[in-house]
C-alpha positions in Angstrom: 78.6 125.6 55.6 80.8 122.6 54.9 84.2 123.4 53.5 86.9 120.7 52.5 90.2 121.0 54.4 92.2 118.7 52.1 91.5 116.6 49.5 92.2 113.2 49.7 93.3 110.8 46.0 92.8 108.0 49.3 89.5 107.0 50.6 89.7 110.0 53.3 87.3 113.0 53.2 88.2 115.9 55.3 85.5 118.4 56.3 84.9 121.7 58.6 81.7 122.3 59.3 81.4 126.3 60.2 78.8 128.6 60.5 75.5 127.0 59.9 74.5 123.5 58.9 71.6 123.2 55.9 70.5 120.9 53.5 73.0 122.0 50.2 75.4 120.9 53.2 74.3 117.2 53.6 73.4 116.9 49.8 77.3 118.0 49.1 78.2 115.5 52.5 76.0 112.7 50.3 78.1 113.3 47.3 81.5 113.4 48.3 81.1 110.2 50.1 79.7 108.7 46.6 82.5 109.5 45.1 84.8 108.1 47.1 82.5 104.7 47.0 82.5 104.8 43.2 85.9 104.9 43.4 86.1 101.4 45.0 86.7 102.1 48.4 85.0 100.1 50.8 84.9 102.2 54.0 85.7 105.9 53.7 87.9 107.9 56.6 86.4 111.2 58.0 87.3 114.1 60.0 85.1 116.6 60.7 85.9 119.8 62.2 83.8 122.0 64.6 84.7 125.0 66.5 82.3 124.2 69.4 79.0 123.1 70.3 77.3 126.6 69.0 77.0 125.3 65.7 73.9 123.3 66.5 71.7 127.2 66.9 72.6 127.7 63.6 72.0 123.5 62.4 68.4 123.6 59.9 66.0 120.8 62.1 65.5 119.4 58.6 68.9 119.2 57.3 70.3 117.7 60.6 67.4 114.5 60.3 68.3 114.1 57.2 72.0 113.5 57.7 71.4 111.4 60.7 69.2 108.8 58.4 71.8 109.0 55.6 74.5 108.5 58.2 73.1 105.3 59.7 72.0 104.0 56.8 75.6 104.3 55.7 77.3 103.6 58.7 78.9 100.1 57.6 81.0 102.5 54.9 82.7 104.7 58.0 86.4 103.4 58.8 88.3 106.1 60.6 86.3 109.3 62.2 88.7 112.1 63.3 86.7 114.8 65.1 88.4 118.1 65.5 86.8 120.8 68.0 87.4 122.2 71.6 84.9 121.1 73.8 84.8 118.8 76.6 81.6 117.9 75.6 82.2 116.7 72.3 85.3 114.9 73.8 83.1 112.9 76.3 80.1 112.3 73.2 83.7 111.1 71.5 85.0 108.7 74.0 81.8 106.8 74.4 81.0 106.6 70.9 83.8 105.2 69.9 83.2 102.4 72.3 80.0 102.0 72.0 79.8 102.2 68.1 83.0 99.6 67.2 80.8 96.6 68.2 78.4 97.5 65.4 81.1 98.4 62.6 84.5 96.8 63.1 85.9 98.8 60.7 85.0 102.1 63.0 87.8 103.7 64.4 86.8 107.3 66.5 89.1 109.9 68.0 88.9 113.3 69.1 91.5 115.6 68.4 91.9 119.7 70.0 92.2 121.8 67.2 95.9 122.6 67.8 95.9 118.9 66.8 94.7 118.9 63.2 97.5 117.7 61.6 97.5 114.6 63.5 94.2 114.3 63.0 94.7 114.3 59.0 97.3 111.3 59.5 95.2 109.6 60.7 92.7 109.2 58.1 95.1 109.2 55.9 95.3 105.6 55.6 93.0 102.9 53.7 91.8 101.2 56.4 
């Protein structure tokens, strides 16, 4: 279930993903992110906040594919990505990502933040770049 943390007027979408991940999630993922295009922004800022790694028992097979193909399709669109969990795991997928997917968007910015650290997280998508 995706639930918005804070709405942004900016080009930032904030998101916490709990529970269980299904297709009315990525549809809802998919519109936001419109919005904020048809708004005129060029590259939108995301956080996204997991609790841990146990989300991905409860993630619908279909639902997951499906965001994965809308999310590279889109991927030239992504600025800043804020991920908000605790797990070393996620940290390390995190760290190498953000290397490894700046030399295909230069726009892409990727950080991982504990989740005693969501307030900085929300600063910083809270810009327009």
């Amino acid at each position: 279930m995706i639930t918005q943390i804070k709405i942004f007027e900016k080009n930032a979408l904030a998101l916490s993903l709990d529970e269980t991940f299904t297709e009315t999630d990525v549809v809802e993922i998919e519109q936001l992110f419109e919005e904020k295009f048809e708004a005129g922004y060029e590259h939108v800022n995301l956080l996204l906040k997991v609790k841990d790694m146990s989300i991905l028992k409860r993630t619908d097979f279909k639902a997951f594919i499906h965001g994965e193909a809308w999310g590279f399709k889109h991927f030239r669109k992504l600025g800043r990505c804020a991920v908000v969990a605790h797990s070393d795991f996620i940290k390390a997928v995190v760290n190498v990502e953000s290397k490894v997917l700046h030399i295909a968007n230069a726009a892409f910015e990727e950080k991982y933040f504990d989740l005693d650290q969501l307030d900085e997280a929300l600063s910083f998508i809270d810009t327009d770049k």
